[in-house]
N, CA, C and O atoms as a GROMACS GRO file, in nm:
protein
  436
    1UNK      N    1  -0.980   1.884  -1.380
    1UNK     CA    2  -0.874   1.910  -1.476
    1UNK      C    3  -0.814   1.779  -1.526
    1UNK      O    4  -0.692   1.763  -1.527
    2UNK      N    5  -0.904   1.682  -1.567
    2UNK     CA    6  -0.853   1.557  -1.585
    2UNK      C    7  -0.761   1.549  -1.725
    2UNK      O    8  -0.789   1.646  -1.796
    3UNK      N    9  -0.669   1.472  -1.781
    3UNK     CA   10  -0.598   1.489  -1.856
    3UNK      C   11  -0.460   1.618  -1.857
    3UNK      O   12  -0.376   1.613  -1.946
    4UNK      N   13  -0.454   1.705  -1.770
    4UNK     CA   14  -0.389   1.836  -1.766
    4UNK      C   15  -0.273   1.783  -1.630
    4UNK      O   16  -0.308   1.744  -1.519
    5UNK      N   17  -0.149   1.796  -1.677
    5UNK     CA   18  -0.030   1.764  -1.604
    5UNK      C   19   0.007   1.899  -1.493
    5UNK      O   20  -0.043   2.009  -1.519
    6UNK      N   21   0.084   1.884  -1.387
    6UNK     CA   22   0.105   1.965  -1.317
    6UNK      C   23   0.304   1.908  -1.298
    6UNK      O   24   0.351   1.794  -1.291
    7UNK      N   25   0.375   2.044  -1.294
    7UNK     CA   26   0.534   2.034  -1.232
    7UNK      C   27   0.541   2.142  -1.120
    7UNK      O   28   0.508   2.260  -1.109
    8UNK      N   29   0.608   2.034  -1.032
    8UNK     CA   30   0.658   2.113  -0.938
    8UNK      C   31   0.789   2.181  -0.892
    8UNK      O   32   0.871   2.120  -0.824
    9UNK      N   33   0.808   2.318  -0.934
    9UNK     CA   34   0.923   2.382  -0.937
    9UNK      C   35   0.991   2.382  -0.811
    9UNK      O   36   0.940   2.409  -0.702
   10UNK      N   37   1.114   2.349  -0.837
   10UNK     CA   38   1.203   2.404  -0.662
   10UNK      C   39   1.334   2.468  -0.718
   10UNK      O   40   1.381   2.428  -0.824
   11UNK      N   41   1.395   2.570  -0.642
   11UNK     CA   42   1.507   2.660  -0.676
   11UNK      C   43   1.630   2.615  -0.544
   11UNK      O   44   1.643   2.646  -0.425
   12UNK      N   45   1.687   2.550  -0.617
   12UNK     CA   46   1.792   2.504  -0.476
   12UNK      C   47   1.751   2.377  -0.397
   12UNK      O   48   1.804   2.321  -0.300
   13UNK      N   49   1.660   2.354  -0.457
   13UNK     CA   50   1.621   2.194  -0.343
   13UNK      C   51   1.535   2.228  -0.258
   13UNK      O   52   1.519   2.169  -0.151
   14UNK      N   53   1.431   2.388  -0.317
   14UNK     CA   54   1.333   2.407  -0.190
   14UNK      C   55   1.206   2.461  -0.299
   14UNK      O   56   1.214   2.536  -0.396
   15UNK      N   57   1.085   2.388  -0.240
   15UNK     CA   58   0.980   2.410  -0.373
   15UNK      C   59   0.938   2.536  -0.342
   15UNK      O   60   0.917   2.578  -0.229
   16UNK      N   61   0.922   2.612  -0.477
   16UNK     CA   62   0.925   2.750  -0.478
   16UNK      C   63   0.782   2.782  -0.550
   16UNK      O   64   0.733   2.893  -0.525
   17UNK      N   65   0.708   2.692  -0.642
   17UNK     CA   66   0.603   2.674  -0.740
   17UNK      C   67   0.604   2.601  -0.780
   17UNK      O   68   0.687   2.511  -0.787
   18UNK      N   69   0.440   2.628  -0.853
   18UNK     CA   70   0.392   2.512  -0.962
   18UNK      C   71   0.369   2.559  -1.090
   18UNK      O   72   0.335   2.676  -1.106
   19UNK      N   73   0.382   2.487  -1.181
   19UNK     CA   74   0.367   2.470  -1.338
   19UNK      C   75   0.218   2.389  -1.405
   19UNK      O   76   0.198   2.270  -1.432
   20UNK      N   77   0.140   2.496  -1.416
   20UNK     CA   78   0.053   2.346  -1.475
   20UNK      C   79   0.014   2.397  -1.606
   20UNK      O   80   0.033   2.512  -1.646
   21UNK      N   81  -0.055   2.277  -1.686
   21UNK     CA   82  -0.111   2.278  -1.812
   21UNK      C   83  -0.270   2.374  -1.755
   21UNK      O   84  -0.349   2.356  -1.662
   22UNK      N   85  -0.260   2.460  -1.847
   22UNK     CA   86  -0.453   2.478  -1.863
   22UNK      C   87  -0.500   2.487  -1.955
   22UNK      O   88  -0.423   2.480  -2.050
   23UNK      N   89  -0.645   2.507  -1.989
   23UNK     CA   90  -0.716   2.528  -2.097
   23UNK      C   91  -0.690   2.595  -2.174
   23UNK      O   92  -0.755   2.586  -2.278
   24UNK      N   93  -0.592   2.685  -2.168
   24UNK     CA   94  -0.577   2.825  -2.207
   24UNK      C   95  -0.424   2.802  -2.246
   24UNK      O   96  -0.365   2.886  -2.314
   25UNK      N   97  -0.372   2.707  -2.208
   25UNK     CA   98  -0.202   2.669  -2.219
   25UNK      C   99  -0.150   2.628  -2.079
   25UNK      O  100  -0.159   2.525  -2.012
   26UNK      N  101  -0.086   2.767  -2.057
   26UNK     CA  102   0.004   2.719  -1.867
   26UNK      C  103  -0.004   2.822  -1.823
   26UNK      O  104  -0.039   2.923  -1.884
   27UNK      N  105   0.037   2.814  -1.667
   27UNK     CA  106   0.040   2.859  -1.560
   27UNK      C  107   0.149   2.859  -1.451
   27UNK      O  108   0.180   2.749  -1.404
   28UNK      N  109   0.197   2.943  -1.416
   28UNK     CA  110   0.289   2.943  -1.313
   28UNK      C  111   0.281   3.043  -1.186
   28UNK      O  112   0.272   3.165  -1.204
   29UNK      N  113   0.286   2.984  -1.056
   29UNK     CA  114   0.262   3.046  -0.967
   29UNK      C  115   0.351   3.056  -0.835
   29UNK      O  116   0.390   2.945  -0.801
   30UNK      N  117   0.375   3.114  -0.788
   30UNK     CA  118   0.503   3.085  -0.678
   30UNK      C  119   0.390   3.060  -0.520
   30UNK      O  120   0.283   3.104  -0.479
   31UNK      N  121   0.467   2.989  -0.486
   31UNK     CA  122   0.420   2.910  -0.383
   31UNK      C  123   0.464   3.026  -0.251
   31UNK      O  124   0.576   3.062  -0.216
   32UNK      N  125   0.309   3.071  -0.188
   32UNK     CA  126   0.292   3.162  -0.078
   32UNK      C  127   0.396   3.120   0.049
   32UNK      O  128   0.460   3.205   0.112
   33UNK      N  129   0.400   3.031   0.066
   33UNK     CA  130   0.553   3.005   0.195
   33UNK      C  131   0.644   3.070   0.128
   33UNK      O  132   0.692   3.176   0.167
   34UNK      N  133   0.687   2.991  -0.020
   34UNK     CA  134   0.830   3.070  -0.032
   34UNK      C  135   0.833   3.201  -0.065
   34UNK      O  136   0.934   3.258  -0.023
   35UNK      N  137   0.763   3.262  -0.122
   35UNK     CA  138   0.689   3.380  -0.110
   35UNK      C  139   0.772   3.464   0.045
   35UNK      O  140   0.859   3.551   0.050
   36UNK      N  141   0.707   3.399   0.143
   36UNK     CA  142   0.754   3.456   0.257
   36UNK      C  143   0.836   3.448   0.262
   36UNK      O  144   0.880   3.563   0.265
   37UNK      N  145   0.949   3.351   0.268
   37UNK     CA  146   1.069   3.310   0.267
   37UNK      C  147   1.189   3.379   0.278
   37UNK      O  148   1.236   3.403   0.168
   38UNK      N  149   1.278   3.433   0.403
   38UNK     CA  150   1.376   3.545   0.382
   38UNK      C  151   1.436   3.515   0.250
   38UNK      O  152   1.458   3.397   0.225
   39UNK      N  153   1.461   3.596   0.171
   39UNK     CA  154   1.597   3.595   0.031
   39UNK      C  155   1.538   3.467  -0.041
   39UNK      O  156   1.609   3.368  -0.057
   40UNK      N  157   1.393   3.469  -0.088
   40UNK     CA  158   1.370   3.343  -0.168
   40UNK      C  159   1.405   3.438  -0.330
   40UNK      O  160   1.383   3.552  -0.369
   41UNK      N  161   1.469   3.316  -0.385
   41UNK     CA  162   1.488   3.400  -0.518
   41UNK      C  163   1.394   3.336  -0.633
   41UNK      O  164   1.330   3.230  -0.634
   42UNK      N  165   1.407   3.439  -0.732
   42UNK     CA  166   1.304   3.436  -0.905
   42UNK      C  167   1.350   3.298  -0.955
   42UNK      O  168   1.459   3.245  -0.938
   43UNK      N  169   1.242   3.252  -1.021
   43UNK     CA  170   1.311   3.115  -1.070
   43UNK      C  171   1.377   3.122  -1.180
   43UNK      O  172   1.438   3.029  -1.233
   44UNK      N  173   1.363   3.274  -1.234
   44UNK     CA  174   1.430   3.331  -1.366
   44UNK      C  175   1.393   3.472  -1.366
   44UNK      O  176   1.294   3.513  -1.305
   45UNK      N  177   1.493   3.567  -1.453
   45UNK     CA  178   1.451   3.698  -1.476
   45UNK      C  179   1.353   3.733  -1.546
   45UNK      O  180   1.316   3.850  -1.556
   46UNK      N  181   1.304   3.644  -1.598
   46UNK     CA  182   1.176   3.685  -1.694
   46UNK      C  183   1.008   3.612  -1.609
   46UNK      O  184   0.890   3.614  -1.643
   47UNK      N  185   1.072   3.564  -1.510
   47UNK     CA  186   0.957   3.539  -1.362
   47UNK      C  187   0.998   3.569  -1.243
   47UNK      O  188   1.042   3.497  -1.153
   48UNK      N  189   0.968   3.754  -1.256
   48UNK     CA  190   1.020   3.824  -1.159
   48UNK      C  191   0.928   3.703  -1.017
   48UNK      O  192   0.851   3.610  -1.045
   49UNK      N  193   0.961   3.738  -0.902
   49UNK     CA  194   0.894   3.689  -0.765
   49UNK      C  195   0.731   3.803  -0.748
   49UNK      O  196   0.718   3.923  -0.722
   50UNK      N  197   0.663   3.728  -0.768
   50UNK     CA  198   0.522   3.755  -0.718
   50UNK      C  199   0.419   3.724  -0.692
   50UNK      O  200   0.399   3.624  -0.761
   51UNK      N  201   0.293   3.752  -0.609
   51UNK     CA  202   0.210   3.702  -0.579
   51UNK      C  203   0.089   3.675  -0.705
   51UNK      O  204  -0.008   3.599  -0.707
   52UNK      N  205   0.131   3.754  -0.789
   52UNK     CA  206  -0.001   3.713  -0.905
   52UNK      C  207   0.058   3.577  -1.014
   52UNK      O  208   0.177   3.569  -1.044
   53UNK      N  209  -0.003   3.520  -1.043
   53UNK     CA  210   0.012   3.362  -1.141
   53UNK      C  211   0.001   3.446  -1.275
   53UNK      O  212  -0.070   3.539  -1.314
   54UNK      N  213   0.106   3.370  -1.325
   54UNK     CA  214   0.174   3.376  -1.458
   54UNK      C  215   0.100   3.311  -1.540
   54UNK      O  216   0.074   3.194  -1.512
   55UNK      N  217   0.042   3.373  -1.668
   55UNK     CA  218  -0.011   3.247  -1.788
   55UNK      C  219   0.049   3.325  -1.913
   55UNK      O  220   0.078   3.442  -1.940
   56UNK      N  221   0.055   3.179  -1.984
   56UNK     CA  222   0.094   3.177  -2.139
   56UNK      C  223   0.080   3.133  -2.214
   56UNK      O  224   0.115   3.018  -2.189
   57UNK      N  225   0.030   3.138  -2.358
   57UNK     CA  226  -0.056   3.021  -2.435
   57UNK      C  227   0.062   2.938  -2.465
   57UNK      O  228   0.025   2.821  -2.480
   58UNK      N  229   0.207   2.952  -2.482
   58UNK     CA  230   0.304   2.843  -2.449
   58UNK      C  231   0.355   2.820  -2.372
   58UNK      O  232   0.315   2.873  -2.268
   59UNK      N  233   0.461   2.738  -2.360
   59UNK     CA  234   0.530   2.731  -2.253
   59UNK      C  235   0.642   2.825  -2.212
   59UNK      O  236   0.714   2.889  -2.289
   60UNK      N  237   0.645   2.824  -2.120
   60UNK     CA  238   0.743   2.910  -2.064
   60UNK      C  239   0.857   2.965  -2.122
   60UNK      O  240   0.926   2.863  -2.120
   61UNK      N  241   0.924   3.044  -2.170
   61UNK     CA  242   1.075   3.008  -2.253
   61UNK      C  243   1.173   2.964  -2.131
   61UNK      O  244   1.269   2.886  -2.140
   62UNK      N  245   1.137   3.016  -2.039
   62UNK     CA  246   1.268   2.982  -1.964
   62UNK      C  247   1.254   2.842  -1.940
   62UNK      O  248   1.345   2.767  -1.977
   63UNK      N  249   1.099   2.770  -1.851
   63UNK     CA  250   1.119   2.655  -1.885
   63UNK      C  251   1.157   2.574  -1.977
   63UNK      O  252   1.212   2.468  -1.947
   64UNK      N  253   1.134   2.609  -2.096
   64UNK     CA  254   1.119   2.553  -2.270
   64UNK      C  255   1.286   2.490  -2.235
   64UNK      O  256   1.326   2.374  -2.235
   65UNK      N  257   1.364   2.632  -2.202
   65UNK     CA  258   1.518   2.647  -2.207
   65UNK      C  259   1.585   2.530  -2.156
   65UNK      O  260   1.688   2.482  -2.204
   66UNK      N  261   1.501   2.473  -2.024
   66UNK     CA  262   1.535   2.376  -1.954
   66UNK      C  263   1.537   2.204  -2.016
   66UNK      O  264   1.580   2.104  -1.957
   67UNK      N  265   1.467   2.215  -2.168
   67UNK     CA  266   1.463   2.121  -2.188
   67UNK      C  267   1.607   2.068  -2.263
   67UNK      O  268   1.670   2.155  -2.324
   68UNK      N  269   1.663   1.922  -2.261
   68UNK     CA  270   1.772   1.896  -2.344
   68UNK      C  271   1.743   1.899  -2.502
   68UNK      O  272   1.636   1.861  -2.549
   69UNK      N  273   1.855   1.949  -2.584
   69UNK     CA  274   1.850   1.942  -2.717
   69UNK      C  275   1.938   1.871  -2.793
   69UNK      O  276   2.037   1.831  -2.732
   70UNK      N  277   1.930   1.843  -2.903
   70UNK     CA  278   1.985   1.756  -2.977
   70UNK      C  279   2.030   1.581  -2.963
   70UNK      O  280   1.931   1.512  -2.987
   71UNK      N  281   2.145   1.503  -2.933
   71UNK     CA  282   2.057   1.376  -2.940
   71UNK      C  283   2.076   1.389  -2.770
   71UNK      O  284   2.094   1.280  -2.716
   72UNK      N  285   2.075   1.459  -2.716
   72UNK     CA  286   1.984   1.371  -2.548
   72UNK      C  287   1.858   1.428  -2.525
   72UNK      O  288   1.804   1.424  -2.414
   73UNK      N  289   1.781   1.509  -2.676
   73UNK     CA  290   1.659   1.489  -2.684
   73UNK      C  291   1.640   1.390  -2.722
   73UNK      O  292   1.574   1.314  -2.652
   74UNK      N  293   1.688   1.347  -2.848
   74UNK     CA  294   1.654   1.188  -2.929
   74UNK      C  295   1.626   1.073  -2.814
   74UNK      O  296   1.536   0.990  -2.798
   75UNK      N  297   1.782   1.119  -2.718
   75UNK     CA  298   1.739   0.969  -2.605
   75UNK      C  299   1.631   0.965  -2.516
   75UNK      O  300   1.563   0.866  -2.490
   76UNK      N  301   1.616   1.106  -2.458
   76UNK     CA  302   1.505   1.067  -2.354
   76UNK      C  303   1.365   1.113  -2.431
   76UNK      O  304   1.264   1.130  -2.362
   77UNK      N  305   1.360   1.132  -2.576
   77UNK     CA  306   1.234   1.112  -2.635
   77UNK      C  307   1.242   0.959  -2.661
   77UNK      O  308   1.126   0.924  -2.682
   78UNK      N  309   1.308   0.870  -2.668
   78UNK     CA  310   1.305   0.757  -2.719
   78UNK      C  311   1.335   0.671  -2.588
   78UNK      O  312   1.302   0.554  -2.607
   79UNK      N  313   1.389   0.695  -2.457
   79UNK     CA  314   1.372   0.623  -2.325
   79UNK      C  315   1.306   0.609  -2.308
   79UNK      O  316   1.266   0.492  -2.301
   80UNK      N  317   1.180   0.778  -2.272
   80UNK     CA  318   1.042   0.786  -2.207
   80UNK      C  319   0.935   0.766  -2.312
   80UNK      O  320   0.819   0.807  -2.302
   81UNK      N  321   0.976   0.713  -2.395
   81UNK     CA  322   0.860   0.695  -2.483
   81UNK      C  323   0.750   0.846  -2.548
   81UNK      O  324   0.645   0.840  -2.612
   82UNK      N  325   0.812   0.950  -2.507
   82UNK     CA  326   0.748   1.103  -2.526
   82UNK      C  327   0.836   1.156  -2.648
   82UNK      O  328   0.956   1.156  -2.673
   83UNK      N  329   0.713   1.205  -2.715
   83UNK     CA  330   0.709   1.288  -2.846
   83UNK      C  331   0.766   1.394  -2.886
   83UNK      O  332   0.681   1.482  -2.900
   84UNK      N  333   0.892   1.439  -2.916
   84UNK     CA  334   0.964   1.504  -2.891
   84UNK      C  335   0.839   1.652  -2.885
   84UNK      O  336   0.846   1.729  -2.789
   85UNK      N  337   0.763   1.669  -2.963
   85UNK     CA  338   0.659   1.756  -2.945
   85UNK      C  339   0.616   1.840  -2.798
   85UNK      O  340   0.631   1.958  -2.767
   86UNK      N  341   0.572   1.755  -2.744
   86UNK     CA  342   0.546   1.744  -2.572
   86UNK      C  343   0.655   1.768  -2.496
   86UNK      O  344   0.724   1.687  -2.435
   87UNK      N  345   0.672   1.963  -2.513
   87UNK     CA  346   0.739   1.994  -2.388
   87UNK      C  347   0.735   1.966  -2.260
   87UNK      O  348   0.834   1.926  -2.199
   88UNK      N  349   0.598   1.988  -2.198
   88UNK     CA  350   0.595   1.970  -2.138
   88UNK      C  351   0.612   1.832  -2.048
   88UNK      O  352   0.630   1.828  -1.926
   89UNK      N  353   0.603   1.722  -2.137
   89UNK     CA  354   0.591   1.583  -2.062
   89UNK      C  355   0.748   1.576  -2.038
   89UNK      O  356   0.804   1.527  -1.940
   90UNK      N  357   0.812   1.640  -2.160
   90UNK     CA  358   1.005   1.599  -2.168
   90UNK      C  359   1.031   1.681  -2.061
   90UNK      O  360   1.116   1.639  -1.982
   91UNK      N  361   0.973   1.803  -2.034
   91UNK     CA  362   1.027   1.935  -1.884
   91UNK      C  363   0.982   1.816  -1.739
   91UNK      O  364   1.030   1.842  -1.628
   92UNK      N  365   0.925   1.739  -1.751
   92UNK     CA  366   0.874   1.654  -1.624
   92UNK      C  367   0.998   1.518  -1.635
   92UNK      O  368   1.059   1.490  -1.532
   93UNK      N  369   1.023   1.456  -1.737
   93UNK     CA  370   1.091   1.363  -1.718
   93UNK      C  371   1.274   1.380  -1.701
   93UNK      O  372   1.351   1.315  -1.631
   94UNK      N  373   1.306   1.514  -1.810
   94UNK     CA  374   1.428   1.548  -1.802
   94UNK      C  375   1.466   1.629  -1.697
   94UNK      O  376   1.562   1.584  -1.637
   95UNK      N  377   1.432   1.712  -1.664
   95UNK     CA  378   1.448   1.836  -1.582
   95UNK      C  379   1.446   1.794  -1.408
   95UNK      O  380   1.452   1.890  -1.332
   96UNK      N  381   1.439   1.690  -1.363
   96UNK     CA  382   1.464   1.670  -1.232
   96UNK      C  383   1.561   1.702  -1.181
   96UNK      O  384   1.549   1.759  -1.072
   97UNK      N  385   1.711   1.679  -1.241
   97UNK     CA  386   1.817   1.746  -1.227
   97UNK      C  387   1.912   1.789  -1.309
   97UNK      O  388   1.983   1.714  -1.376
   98UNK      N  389   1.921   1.933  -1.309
   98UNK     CA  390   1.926   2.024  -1.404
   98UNK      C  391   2.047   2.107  -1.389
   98UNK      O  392   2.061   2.118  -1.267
   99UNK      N  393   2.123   2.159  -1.436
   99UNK     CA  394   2.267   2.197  -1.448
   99UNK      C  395   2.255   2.327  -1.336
   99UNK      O  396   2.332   2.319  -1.240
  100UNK      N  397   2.175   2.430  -1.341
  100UNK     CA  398   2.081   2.536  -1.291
  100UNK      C  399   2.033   2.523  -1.110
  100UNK      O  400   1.965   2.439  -1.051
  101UNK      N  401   2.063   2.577  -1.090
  101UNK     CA  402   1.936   2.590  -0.944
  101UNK      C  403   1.758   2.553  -0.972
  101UNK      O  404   1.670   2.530  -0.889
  102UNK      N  405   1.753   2.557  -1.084
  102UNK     CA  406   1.601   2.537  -1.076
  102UNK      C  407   1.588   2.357  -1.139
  102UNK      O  408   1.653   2.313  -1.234
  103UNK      N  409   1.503   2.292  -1.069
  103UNK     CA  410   1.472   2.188  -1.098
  103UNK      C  411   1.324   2.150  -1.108
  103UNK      O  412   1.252   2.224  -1.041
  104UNK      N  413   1.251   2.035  -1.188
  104UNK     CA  414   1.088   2.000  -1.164
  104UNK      C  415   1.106   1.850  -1.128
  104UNK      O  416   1.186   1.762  -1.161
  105UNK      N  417   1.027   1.855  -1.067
  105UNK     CA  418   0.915   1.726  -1.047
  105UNK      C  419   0.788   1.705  -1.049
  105UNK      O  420   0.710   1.794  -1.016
  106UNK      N  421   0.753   1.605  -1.080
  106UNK     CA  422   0.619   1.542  -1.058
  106UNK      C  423   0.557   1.538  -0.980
  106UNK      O  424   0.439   1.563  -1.005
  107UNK      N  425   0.588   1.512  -0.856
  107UNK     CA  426   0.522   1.570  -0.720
  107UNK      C  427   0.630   1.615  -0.626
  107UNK      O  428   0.753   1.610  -0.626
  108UNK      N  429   0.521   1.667  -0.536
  108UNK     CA  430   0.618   1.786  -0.450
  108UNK      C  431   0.675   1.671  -0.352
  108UNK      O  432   0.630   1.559  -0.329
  109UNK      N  433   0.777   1.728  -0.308
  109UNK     CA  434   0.875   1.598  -0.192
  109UNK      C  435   0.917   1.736  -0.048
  109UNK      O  436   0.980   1.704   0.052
   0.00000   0.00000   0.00000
């Protein structure tokens, strides 16, 4: 999957899933520990909790939602050098910490 980015979702400071680019668009899947997890919650109402992976030829809306708009898009399209275009690269650089319980990263910690 060379060229194709991956985010790693956590809800509360505990990784819950992953986000990746595919051929097809994206993917989202909740991660089988938290899965088990007493009282693990949805990372949104429109991604109820389940064992089957999510695809969409766009991105997510709820992720989408997560991205900043207006000029602290301008800034961190013009910090990170990313196209305001490229949700997904701006959902990896902005979204680490996020107003929300749900946060991404780049790799899992």
């Amino acid at each position: 999957m060379d060229g194709f980015r991956t985010a790693y979702v956590y809800v509360r400071d505990v990784y819950a899933g992953i986000l990746c680019e595919t051929d097809e668009g994206y993917s989202f899947a909740y991660d089988t520990e938290y899965l088990a997890m007493n009282g693990a919650a949805a990372v949104s109402l429109t991604l109820p909790i389940t064992k089957e992976t999510y695809t969409s030829k766009t991105l997510f809306p709820f992720f989408d939602g997560l991205i900043p708009e207006g000029w602290l898009l301008d800034a961190v399209s013009r910090n990170w050098k990313i196209d305001i275009r490229d949700h997904f690269g701006l959902l990896l650089v902005a979204c680490r910490d996020t107003i929300g319980a749900v946060s991404i990263r780049e790799e899992r910690v």
